[in-house]
C-alpha positions in Angstrom: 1.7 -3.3 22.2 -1.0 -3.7 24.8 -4.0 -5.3 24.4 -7.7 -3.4 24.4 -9.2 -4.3 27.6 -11.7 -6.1 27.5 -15.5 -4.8 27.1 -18.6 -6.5 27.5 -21.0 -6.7 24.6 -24.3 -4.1 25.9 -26.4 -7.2 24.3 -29.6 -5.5 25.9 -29.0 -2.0 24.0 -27.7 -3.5 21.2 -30.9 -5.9 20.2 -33.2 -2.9 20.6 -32.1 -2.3 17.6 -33.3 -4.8 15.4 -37.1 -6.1 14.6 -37.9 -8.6 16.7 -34.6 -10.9 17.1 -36.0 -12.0 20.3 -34.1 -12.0 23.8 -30.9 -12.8 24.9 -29.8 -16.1 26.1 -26.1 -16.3 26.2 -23.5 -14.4 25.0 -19.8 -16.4 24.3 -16.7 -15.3 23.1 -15.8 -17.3 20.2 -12.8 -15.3 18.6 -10.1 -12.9 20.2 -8.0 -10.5 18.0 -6.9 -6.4 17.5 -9.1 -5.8 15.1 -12.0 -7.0 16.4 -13.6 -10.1 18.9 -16.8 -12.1 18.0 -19.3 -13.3 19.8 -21.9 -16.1 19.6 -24.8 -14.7 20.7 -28.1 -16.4 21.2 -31.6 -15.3 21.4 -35.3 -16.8 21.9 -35.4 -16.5 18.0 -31.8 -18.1 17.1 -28.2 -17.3 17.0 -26.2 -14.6 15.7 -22.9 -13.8 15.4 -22.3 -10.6 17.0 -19.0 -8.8 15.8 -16.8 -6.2 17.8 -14.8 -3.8 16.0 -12.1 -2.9 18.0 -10.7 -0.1 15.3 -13.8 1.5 15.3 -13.5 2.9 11.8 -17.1 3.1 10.8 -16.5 4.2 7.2 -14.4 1.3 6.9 -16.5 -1.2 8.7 -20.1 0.3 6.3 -17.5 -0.5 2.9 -16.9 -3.9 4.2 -20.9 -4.5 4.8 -21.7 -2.8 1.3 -19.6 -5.4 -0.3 -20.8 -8.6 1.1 -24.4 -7.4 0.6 -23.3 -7.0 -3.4 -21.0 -9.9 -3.2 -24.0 -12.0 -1.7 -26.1 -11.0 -4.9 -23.9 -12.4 -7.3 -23.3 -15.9 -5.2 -20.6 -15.5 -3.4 -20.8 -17.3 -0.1 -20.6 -14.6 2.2 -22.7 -13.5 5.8 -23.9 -9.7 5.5 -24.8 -8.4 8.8 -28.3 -7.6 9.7 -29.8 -4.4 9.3 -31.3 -2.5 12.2 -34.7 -0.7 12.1 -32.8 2.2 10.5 -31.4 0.1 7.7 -27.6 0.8 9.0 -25.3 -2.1 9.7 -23.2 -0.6 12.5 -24.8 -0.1 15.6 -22.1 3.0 17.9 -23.2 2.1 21.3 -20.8 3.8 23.6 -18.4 4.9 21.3 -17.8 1.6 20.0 -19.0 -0.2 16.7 -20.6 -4.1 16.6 -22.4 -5.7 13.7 -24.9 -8.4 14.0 -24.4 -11.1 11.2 -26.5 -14.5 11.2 -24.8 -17.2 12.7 -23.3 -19.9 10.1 -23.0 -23.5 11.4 -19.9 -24.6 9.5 -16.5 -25.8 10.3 -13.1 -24.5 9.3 -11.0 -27.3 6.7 -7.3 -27.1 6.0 -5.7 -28.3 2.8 -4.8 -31.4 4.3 -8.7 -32.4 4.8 -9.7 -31.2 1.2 -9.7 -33.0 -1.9 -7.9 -32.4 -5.1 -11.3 -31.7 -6.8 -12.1 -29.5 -3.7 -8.8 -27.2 -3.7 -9.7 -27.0 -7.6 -13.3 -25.2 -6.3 -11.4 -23.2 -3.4 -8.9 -21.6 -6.5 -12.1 -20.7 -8.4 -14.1 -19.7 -5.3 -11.1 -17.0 -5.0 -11.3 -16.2 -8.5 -14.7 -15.1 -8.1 -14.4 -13.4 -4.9 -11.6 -11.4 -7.1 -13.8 -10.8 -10.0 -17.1 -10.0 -8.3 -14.6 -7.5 -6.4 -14.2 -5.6 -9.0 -17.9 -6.0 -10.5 -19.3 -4.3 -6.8 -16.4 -1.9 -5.7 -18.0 1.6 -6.2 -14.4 3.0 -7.6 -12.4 1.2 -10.2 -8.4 1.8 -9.2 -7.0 4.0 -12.3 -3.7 4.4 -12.6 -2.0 7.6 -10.8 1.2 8.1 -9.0 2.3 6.7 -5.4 4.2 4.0 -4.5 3.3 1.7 -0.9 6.0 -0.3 0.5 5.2 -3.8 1.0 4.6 -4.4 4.3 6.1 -7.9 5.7 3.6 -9.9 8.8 5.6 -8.5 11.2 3.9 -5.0 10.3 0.9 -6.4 9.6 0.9 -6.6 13.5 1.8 -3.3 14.4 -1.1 -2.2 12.4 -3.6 -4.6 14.5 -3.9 -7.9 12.9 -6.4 -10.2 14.3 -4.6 -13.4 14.8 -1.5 -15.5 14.2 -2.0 -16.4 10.4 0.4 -15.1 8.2 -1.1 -13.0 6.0 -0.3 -10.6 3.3 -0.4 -6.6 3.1 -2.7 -4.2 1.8 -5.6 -3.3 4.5 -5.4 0.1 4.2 -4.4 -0.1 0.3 -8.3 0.6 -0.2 -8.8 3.6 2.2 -7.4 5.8 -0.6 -9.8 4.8 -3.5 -9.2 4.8 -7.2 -5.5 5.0 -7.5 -3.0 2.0 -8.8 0.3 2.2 -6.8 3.4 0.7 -7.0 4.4 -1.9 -4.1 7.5 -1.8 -3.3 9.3 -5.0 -1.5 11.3 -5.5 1.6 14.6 -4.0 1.9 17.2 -7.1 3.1 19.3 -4.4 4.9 16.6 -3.8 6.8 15.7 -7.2 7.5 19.5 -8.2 8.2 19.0 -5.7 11.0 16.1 -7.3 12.5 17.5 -10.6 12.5 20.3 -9.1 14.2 18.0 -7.4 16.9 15.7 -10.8 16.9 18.6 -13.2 17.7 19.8 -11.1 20.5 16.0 -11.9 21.9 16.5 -15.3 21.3 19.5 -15.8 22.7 19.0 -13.8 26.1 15.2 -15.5 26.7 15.2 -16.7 30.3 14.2 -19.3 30.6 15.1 -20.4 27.7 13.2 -23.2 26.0 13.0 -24.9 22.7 11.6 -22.5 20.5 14.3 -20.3 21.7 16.9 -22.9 20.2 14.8 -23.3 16.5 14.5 -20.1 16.4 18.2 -19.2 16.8 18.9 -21.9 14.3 16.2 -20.3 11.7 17.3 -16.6 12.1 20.8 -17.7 10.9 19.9 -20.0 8.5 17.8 -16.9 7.2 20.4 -14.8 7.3 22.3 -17.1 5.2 19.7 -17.8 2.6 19.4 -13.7 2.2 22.9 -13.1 1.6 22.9 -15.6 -1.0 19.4 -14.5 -2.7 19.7 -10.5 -2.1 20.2 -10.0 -5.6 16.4 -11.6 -6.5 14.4 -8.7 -4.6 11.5 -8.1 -7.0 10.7 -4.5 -8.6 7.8 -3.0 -7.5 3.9 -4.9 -8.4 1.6 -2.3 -10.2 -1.4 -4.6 -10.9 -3.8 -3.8 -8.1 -7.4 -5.0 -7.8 -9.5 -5.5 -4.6 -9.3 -8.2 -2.4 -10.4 -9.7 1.0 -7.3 -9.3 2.0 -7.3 -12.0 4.7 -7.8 -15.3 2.9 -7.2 -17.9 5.2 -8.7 -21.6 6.6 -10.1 -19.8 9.8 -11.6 -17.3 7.5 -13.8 -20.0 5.2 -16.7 -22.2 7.0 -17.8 -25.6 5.3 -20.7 -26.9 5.2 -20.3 -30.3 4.3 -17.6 -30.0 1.6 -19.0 -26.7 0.4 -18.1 -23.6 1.5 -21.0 -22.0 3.6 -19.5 -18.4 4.2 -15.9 -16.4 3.6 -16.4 -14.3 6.7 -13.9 -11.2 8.3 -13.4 -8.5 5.7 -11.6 -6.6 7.8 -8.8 -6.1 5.3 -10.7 -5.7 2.1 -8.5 -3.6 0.1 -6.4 -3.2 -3.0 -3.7 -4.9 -3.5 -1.8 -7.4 -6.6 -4.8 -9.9 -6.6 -2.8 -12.8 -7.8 -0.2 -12.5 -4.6 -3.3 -13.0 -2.7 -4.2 -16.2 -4.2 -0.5 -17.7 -3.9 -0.5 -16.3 -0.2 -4.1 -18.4 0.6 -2.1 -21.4 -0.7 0.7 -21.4 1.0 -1.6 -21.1 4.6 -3.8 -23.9 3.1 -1.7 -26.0 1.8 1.8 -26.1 3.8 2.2 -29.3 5.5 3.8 -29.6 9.3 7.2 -30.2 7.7 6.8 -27.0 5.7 6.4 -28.4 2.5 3.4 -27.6 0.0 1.2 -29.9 -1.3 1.9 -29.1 -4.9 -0.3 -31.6 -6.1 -3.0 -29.9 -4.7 -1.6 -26.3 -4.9 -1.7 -27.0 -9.3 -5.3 -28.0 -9.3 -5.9 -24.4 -7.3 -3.7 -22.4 -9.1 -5.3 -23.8 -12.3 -8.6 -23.3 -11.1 -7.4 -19.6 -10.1 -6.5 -18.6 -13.1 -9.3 -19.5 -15.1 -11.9 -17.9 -12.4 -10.1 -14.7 -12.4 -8.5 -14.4 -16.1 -4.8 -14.2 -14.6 -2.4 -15.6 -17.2 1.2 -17.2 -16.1 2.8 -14.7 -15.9 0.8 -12.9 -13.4 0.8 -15.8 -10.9 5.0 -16.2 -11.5 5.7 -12.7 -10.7 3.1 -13.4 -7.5 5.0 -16.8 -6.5 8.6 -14.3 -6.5 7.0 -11.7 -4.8 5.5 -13.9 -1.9 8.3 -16.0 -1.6 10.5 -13.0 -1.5 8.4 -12.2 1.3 8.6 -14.7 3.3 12.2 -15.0 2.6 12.4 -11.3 4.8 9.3 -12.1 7.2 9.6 -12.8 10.9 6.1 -11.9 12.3 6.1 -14.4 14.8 9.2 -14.0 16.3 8.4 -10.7 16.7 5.1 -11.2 18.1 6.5 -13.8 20.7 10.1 -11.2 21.7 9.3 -7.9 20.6 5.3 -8.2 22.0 5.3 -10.7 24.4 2.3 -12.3 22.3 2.8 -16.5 21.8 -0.3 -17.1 20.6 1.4 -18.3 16.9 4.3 -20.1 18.2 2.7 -23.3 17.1 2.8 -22.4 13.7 7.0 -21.2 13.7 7.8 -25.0 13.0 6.0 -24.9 10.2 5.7 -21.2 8.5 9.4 -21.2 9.3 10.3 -24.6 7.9 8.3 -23.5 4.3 10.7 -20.5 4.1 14.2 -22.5 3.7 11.6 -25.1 1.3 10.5 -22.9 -1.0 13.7 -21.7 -1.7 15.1 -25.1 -2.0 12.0 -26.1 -4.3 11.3 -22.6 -6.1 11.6 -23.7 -9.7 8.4 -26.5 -9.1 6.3 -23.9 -6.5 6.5 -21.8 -9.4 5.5 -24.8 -11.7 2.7 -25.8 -9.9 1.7 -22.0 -9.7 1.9 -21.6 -13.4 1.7 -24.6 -15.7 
């Protein structure tokens, strides 16, 4: 897939936009991705944080605004952009779209550098995100028919995901509103195929290095751990409620130890909320081994639940379904053979390591998930 070339923020037409945010001073690049690159852009008056959408799907892009400016009302931590002098939030210059939000001083935190207490406030902090969701959303989801397959990382590329985190499906769940579908899981024929097709990559890479030797030794061991657990593919999820879709460290600034801003709603959508909430702990919370800090995954999970109203049984059926997964995802192999992108390789070691883990360790994931 190639990448967008590269544009130039038109700062100059953009401001005259806006009441009096003063002139420009610099303009940096601070984030690169598909769907969209930021910028931190400062002024006589300040700084801002000046978004480009790279889809350029200004219904989309106005929903995503709408629901921060509600969210923001009820206390969620969030950054709505700025209105222009015409009260809309996506300024089209040159057939392409770019928000202005205010700029947050804040610094990402991984689970490692949070507390027990403060991975019990990030599990409610999602909760509320998911039940203020649901307060602002103009559409409740009713039920209806359809049925969505769910989409593994790998696809979640192909569609234009932003950067290397793994992340779970349902971006354009929401573009359809006010209709609960089925989602379906991944197929293991299919994915025995593209381990097939991946190791071939693998294999051939010249010159090889490293990586190329884990990840032979992780395709097979994959394909080993599938054939023995093909039998535990989940039935389709029906419970579908809105989400940000992206939930993630790079995605949640601190300010001190509380969170300042959840930022990039790119992917609000619908989707099982509660697989969202095991997906945000197993990015916050894997270790460079690949092991989950389950200590600190029980005080989220706990805190989850009671923020969002999700019983046991919810969050179990989420822990199979992610796992499940995981078990048939290989988004950054694919990015690094079948794209030529390497920007996630750092995190194969570790994503990679949590699969064959989780497996080993399923029964007390699902614990610390549930009790």
């Amino acid at each position: 897939m190639p990448r967008s070339s590269v544009i130039a923020p038109p700062v100059v037409a953009l401001l005259r936009r806006y009441e009096d945010p003063g002139e420009p001073l610099s303009c940096e690049r601070v984030t690169e991705g598909l769907l969209n690159r930021g910028y931190r852009l400062a002024t006589t008056h300040g700084a801002y944080f000046l978004k480009h959408h790279l889809d350029g799907d200004h219904e989309a892009i106005t929903r995503q605004h709408r629901a921060t400016q509600r969210l923001q009302t009820l206390g969620v931590p969030v950054a709505p952009p700025v209105e222009d002098l015409q009260g809309d939030t996506v300024a089209v210059i040159g057939g392409h779209c770019y928000a202005l939000h205010p700029w947050v001083d804040g610094r990402h935190r991984d689970g490692a550098q949070l507390t027990t207490l403060q991975s019990r406030r990030l599990g409610s902090l999602l909760g509320l995100v998911h039940t203020c969701l649901e307060r602002v959303m103009n559409q409740r989801v009713e039920p209806g028919r359809g049925r969505i397959r769910q989409r593994t990382y790998a696809h979640e590329f192909e569609k234009g995901s932003a950067h290397g985190f793994a992340r779970g499906s349902g971006d354009e769940f929401g573009k359809v509103l006010g209709r609960e579908r089925e989602y379906e899981s991944a197929y293991p024929e299919e994915t025995f195929a593209l381990i097939d097709e991946l190791l071939a990559l693998a294999r051939t890479a010249s010159p090889r290095d490293a990586f190329d030797t884990l990840a032979e030794h992780r395709l097979l061991e994959r394909r080993a751990l599938l054939t023995r657990h093909a039998h535990r593919r989940p039935p389709p999820a029906s419970a579908g409620g809105w989400v940000h879709g992206d939930f993630h460290p790079l995605n949640l600034l601190y300010r001190g130890g509380e969170p300042a801003a959840i930022v990039d709603w790119d992917r609000l959508g619908v989707q099982p909320r509660a697989e969202e909430a095991v997906r945000a702990a197993a990015i916050f919370f894997v270790q460079p081994a690949g092991e989950l800090e389950l200590t600190k995954v029980r005080a989220y999970a706990r805190a989850y639940r009671r923020a969002a109203g999700a019983d046991a049984a919810e969050l179990a059926a989420a822990v199979h379904r992610v796992w499940w997964e995981r078990l048939n995802d290989f988004w950054i192999l694919r990015w690094r053979y079948q794209l030529h992108d390497r920007r996630a390789d750092p995190q194969f070691a570790a994503v990679s390591a949590l699969v064959e883990w989780w497996t080993r360790e399923y029964d007390a994931v699902r614990e610390a998930f549930t009790a």
